[in-house]
The first five atom37 places (N, CA, C, CB, O) and aatype in JSON, in Angstrom:
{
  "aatype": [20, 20, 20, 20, 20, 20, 20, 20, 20, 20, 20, 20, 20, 20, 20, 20, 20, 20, 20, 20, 20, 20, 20, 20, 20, 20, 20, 20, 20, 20, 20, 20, 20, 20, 20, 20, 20, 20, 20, 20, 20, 20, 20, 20, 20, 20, 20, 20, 20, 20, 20, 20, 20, 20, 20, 20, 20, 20, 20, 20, 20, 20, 20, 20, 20, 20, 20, 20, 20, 20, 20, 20, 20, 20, 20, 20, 20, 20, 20, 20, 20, 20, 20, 20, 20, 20, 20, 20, 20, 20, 20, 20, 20, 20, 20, 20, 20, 20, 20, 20, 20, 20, 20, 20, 20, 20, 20, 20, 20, 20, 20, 20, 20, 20],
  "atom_mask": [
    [1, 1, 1, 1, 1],
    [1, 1, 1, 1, 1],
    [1, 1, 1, 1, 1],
    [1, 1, 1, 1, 1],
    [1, 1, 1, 1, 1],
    [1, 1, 1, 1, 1],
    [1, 1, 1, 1, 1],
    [1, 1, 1, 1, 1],
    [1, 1, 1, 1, 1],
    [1, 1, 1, 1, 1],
    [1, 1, 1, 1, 1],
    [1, 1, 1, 1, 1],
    [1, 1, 1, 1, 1],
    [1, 1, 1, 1, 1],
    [1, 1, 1, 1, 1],
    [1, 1, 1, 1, 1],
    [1, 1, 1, 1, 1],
    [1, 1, 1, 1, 1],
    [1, 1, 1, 1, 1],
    [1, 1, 1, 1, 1],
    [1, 1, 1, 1, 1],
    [1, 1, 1, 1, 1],
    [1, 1, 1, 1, 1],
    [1, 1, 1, 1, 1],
    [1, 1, 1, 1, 1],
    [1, 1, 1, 1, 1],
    [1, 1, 1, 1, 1],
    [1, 1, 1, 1, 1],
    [1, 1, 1, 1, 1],
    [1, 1, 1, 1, 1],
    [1, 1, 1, 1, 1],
    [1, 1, 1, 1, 1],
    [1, 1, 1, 1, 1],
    [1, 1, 1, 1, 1],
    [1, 1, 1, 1, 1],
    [1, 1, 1, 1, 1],
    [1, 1, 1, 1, 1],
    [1, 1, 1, 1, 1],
    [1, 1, 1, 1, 1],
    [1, 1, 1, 1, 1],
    [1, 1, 1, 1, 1],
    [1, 1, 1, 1, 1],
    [1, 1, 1, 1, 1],
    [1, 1, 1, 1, 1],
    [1, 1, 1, 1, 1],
    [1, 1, 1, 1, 1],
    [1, 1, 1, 1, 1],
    [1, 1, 1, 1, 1],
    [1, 1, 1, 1, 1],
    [1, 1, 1, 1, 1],
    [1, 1, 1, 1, 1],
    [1, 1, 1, 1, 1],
    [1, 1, 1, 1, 1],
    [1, 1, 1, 1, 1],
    [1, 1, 1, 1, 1],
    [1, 1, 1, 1, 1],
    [1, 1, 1, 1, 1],
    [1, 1, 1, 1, 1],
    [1, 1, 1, 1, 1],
    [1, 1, 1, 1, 1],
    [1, 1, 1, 1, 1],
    [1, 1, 1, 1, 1],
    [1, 1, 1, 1, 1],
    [1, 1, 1, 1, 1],
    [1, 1, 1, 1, 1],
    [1, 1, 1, 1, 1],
    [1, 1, 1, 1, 1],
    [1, 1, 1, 1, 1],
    [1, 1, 1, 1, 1],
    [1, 1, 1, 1, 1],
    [1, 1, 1, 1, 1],
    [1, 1, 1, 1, 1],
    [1, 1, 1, 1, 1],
    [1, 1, 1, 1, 1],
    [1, 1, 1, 1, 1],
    [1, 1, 1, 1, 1],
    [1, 1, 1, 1, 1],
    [1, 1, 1, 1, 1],
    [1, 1, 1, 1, 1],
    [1, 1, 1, 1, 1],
    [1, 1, 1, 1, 1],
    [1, 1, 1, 1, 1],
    [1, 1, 1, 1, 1],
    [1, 1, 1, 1, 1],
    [1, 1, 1, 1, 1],
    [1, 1, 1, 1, 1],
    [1, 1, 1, 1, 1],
    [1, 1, 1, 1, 1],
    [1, 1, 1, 1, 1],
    [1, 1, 1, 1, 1],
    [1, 1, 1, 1, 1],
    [1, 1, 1, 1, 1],
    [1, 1, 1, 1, 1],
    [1, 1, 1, 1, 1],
    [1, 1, 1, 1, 1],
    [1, 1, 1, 1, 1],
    [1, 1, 1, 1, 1],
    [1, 1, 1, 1, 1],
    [1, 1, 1, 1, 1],
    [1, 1, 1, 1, 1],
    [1, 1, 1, 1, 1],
    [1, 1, 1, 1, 1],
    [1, 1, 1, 1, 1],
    [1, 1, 1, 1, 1],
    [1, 1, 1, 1, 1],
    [1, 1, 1, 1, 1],
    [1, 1, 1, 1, 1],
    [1, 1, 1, 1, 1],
    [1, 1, 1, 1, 1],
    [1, 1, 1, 1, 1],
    [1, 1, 1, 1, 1],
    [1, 1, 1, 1, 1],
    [1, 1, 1, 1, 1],
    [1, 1, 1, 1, 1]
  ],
  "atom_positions": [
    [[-16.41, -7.15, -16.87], [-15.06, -6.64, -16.73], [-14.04, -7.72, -17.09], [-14.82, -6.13, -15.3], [-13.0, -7.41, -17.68]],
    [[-14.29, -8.93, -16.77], [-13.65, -9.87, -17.09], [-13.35, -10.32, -18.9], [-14.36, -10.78, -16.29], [-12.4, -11.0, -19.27]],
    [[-13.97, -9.99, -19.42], [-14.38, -9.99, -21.03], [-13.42, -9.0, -21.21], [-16.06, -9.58, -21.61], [-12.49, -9.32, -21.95]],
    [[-13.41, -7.98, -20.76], [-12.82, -6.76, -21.3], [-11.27, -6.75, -20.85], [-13.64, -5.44, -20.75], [-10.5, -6.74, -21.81]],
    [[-10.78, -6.76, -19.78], [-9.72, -6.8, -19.6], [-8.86, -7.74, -17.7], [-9.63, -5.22, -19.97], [-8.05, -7.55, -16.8]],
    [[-9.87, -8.71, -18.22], [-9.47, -9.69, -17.26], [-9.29, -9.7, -16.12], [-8.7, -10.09, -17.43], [-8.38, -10.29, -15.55]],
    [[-10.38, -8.86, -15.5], [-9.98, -9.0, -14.18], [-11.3, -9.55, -13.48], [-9.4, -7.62, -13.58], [-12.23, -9.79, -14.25]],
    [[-11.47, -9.74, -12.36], [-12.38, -10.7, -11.61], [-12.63, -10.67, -10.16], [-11.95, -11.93, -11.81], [-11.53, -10.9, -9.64]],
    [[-13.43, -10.51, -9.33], [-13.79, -10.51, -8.09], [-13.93, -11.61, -7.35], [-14.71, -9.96, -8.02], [-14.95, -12.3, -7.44]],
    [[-12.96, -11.89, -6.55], [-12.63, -13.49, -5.95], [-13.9, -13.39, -4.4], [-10.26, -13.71, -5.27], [-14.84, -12.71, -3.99]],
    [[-13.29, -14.25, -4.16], [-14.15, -14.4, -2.61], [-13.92, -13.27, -1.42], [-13.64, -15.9, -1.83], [-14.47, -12.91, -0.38]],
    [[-13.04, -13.01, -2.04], [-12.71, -12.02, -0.59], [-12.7, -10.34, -1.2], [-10.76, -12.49, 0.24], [-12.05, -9.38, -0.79]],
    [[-13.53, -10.42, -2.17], [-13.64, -9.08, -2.2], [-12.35, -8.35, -3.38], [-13.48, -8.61, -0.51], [-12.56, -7.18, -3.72]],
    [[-11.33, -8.89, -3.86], [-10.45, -8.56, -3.93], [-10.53, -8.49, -5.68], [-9.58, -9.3, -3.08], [-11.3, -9.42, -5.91]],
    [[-10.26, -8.06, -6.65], [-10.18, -7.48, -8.21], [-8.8, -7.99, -8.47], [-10.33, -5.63, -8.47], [-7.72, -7.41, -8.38]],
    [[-9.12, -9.31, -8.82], [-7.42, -10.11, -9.56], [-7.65, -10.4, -11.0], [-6.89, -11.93, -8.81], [-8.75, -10.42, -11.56]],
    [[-6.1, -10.68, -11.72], [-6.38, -11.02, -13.27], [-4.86, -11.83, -13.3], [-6.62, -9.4, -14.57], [-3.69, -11.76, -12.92]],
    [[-5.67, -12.53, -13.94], [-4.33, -13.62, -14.26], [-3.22, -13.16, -14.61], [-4.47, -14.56, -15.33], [-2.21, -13.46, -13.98]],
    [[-3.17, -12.15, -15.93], [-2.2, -11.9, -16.39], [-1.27, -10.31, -15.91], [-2.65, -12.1, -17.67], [-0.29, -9.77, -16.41]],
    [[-2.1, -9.95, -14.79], [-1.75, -9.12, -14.09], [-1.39, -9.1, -12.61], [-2.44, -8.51, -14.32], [-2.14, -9.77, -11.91]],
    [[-0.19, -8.35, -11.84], [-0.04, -8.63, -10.99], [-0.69, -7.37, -10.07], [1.17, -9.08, -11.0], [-0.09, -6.33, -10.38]],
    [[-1.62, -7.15, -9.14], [-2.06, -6.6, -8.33], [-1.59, -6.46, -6.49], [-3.09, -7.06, -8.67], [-2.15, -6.84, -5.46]],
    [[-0.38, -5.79, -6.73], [0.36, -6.0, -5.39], [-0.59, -5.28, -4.4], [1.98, -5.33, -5.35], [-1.24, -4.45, -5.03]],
    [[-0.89, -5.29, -3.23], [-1.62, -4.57, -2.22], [-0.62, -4.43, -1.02], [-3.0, -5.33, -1.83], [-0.13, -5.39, -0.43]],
    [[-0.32, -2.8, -0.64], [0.49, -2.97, 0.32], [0.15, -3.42, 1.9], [1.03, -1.88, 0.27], [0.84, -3.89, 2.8]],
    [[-1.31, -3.05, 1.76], [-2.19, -3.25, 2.86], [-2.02, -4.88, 3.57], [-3.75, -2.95, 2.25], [-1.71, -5.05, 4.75]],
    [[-2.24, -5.79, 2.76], [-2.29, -7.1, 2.51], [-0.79, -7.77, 3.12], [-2.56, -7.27, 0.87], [-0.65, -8.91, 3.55]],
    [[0.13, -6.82, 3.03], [1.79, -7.29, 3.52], [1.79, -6.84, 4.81], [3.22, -6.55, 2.66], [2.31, -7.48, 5.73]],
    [[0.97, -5.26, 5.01], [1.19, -5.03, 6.22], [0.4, -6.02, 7.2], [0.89, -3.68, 6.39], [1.04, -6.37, 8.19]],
    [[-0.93, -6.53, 7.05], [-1.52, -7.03, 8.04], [-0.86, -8.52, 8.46], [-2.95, -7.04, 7.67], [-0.97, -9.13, 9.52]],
    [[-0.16, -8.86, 7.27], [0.51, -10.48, 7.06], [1.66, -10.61, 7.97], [1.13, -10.86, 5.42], [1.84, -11.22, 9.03]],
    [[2.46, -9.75, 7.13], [3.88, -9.99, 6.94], [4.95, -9.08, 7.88], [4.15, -9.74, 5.42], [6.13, -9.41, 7.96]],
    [[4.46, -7.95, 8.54], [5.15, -6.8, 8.79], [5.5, -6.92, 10.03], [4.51, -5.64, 8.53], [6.46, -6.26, 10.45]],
    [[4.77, -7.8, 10.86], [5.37, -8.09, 12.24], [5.19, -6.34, 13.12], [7.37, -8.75, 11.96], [6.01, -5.92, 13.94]],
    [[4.18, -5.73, 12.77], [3.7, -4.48, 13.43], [2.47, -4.72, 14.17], [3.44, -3.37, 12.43], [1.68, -5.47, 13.6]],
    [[2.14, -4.31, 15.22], [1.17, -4.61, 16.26], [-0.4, -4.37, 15.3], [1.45, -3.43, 17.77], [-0.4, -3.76, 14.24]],
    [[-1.5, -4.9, 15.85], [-2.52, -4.55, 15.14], [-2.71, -2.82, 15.06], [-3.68, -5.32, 15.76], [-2.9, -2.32, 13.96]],
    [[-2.66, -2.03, 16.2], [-3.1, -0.78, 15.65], [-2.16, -0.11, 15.16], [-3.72, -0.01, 16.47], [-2.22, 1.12, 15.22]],
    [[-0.75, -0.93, 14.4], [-0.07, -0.14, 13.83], [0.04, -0.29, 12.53], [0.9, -0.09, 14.32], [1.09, -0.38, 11.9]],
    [[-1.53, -0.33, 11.93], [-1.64, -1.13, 10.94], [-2.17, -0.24, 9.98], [-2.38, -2.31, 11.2], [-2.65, -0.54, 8.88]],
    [[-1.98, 1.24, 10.65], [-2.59, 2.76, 9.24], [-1.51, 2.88, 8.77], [-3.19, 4.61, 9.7], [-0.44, 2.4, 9.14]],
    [[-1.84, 3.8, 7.58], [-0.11, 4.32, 6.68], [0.62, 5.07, 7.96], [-0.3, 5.88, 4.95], [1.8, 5.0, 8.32]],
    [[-0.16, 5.61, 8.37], [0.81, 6.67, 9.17], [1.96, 6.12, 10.02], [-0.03, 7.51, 10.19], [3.17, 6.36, 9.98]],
    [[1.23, 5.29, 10.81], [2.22, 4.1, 11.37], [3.28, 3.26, 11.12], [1.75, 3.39, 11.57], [4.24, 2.96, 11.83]],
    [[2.85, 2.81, 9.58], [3.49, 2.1, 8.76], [4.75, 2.94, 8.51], [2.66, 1.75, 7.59], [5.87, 2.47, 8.7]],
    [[4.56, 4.13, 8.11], [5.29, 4.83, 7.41], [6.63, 5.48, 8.75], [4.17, 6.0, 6.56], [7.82, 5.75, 8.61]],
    [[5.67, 5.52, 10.05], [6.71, 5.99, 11.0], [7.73, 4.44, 11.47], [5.75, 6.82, 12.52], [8.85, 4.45, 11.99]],
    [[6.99, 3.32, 11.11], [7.8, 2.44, 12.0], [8.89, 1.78, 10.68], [6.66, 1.12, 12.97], [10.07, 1.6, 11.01]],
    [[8.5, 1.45, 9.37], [9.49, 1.07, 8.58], [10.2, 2.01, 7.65], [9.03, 0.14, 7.94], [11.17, 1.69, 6.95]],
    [[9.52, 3.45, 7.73], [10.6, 4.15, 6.78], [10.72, 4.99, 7.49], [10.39, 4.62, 5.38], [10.82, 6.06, 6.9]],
    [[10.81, 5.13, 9.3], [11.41, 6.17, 10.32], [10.99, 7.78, 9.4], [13.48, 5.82, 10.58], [11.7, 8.78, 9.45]],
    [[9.84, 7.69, 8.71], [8.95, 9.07, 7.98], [8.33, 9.19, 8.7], [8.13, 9.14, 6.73], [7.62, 8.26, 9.11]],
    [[8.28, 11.25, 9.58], [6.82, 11.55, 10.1], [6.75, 12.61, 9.16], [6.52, 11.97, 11.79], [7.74, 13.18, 8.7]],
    [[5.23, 12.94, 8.8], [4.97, 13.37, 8.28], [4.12, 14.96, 8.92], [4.63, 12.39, 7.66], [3.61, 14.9, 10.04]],
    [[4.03, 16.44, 8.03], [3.41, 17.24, 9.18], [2.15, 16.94, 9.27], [3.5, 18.68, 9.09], [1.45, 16.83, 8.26]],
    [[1.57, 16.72, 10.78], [0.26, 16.01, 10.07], [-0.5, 17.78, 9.82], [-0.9, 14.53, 11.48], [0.16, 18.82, 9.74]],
    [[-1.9, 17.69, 9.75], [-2.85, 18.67, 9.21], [-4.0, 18.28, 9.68], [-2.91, 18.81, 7.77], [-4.42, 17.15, 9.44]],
    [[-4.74, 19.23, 10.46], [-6.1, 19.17, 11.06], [-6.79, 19.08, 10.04], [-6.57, 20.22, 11.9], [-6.6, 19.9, 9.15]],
    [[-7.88, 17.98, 9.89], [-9.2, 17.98, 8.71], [-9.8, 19.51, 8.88], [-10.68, 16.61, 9.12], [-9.96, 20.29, 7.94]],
    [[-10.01, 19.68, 9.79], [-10.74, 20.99, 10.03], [-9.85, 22.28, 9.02], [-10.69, 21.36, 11.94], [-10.42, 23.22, 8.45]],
    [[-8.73, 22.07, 9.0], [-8.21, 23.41, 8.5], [-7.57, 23.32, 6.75], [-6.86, 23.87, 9.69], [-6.92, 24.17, 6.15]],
    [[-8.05, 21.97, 6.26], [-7.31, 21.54, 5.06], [-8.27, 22.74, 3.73], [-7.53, 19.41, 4.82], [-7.73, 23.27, 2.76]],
    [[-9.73, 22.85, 4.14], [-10.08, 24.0, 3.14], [-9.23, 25.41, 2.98], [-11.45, 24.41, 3.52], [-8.91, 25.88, 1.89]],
    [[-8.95, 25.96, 4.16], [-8.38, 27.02, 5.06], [-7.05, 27.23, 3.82], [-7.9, 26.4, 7.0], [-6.76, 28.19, 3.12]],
    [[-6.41, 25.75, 3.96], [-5.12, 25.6, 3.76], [-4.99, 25.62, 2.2], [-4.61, 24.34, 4.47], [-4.05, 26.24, 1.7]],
    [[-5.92, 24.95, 1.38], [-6.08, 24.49, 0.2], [-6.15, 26.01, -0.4], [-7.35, 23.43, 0.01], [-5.56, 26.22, -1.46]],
    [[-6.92, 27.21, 0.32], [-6.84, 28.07, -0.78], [-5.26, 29.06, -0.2], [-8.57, 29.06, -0.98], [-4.56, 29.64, -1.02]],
    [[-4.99, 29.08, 1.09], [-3.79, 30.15, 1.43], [-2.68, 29.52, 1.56], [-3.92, 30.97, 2.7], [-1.64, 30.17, 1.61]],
    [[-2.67, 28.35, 1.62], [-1.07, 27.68, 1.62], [-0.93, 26.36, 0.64], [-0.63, 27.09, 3.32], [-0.38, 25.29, 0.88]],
    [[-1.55, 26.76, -0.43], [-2.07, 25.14, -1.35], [-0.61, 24.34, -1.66], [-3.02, 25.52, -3.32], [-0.7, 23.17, -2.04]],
    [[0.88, 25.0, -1.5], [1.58, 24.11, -1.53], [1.93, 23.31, -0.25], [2.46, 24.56, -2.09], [2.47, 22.23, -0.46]],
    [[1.72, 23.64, 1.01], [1.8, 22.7, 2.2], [0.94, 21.84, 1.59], [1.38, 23.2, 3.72], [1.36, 20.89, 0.94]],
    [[-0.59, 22.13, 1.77], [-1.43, 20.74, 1.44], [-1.18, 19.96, 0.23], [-2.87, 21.02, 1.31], [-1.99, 19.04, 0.25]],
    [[-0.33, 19.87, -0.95], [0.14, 19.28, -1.88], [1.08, 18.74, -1.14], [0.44, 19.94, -2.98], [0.7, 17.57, -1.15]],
    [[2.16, 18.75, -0.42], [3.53, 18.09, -0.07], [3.37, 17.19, 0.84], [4.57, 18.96, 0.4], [4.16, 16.3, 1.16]],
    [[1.87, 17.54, 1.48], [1.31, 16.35, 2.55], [0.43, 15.29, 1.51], [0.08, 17.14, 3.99], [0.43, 14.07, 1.69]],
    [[-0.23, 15.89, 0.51], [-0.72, 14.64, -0.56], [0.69, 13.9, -1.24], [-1.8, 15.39, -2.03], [0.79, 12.71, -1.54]],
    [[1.45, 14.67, -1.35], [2.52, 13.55, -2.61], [3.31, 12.71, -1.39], [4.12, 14.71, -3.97], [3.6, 11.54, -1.63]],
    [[3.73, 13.35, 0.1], [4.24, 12.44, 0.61], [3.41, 11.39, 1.38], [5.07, 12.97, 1.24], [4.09, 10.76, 2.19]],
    [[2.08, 11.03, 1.31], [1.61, 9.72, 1.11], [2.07, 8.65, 0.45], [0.73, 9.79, 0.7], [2.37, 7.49, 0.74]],
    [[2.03, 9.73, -1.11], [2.15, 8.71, -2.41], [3.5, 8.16, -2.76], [1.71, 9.44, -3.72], [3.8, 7.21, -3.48]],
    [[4.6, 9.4, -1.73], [5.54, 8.86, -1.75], [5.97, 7.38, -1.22], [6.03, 9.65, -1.37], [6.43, 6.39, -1.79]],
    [[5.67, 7.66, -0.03], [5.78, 6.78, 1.42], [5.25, 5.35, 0.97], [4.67, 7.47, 2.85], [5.86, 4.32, 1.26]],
    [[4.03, 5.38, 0.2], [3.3, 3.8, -0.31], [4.14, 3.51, -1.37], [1.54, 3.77, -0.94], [4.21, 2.29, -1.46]],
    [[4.74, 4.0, -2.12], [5.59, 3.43, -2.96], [7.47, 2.9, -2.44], [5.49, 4.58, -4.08], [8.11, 1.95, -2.9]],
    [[7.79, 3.62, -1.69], [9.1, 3.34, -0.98], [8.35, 2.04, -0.32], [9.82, 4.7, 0.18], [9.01, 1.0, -0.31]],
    [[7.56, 2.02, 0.02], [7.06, 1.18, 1.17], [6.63, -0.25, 0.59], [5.76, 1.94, 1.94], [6.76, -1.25, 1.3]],
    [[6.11, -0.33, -0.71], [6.32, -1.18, -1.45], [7.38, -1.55, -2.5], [5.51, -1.12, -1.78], [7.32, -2.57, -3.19]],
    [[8.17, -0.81, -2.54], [9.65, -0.99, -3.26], [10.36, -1.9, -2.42], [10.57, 0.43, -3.42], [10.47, -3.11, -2.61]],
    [[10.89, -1.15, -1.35], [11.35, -1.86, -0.08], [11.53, -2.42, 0.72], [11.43, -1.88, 0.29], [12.53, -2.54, 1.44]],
    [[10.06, -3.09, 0.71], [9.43, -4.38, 0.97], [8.98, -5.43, 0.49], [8.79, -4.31, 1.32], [9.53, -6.52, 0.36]],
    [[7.46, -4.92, 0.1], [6.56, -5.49, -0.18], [7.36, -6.41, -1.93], [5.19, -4.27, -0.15], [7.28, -7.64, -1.9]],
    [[7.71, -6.09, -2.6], [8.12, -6.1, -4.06], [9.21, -7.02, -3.4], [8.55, -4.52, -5.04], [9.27, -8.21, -3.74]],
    [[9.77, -6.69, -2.81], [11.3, -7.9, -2.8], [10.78, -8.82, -2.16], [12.89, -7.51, -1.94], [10.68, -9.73, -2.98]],
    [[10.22, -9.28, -0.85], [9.37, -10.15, -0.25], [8.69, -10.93, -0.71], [8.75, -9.76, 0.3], [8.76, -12.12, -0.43]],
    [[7.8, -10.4, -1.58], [7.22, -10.91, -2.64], [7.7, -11.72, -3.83], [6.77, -10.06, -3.03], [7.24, -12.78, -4.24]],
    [[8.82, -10.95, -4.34], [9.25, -11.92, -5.38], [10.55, -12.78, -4.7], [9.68, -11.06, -6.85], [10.93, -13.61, -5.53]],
    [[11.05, -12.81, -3.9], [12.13, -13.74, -3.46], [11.17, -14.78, -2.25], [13.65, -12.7, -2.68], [11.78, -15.65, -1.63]],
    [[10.22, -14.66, -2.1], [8.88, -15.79, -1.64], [8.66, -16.61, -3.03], [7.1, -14.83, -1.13], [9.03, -17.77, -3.22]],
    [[8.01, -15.8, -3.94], [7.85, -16.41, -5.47], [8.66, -17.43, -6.18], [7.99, -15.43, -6.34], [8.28, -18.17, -7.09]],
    [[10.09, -17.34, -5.49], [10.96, -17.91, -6.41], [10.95, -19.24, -5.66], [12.42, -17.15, -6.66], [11.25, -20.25, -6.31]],
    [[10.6, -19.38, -4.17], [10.46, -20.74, -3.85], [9.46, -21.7, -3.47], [11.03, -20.84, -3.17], [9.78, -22.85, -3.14]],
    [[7.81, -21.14, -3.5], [6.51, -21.43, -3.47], [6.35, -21.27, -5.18], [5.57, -20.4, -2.37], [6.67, -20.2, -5.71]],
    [[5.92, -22.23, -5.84], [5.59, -22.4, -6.97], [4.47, -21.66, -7.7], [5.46, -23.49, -6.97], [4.05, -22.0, -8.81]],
    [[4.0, -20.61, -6.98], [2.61, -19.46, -7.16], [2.85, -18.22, -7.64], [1.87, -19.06, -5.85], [3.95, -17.69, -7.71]],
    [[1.52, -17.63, -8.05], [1.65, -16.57, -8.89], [2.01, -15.4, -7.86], [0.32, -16.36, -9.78], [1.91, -15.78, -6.69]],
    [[2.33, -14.32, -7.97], [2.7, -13.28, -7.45], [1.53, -12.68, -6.43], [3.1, -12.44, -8.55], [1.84, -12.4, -5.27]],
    [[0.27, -12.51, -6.87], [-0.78, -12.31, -6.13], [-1.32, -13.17, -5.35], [-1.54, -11.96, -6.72], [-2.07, -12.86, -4.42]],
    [[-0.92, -14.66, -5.74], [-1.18, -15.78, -4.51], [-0.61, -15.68, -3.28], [-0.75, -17.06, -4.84], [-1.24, -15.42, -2.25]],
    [[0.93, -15.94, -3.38], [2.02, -15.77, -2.6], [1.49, -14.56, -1.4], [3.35, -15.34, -3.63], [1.47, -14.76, -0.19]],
    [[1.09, -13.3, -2.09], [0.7, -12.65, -1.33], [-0.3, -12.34, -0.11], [0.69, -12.28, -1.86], [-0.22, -11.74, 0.96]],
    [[-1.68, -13.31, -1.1], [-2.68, -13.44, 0.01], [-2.8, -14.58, 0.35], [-3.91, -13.01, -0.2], [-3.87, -14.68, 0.95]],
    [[-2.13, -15.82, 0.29], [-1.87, -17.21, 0.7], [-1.27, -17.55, 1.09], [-1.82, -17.91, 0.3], [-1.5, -18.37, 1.98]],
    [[0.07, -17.18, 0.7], [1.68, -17.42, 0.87], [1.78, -19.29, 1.43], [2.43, -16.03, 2.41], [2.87, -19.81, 1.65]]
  ]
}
């Protein structure tokens, strides 16, 4: 993989490339977020820094739902995808690069080294 498009499996498990930056929001929350350990799922995340609850949905009833109400269960998938991206806009991304500008490291260092 590394031949092909530069990326590489470090010690900790993690898929980095030099010339790419691989932000992880996960990685800010456990660091940086000043949220208790078990408030360390999206759901949490999402209720304590972007004041988002979301409706939740019983696993049990998401087949149920998928064929008689398939747009509820879509608006609960995109507002995940929403929520991780505000959530790294808003944070993670500015934190990150205004850290960057005064630790002399790459963007993905800063992050898991700082």
């Amino acid at each position: 993989m590394f031949n092909e498009i530069e990326f590489r499996k470090d010690s900790q498990d993690c898929y980095l490339s030099r010339p790419c930056i691989h932000m992880d929001c996960i990685k800010w929350v456990k660091r940086d977020s000043y949220l208790s350990v078990d408030s360390h799922g999206l759901k949490a995340v999402r209720k304590a820094k972007l004041h988002y609850n979301s409706i939740e949905i019983n696993p049990e009833h998401m087949r149920r739902l998928a064929v008689e109400q398939s747009q509820t269960l879509s608006n609960d998938s995109v507002s995940y995808v929403v929520a991780k991206y505000y959530l790294y806009m808003k944070y993670v991304h500015t934190f990150i690069f205004a850290l960057g500008t005064i630790i002399p490291m790459r963007p993905d260092d800063v992050l898991r080294k700082g």
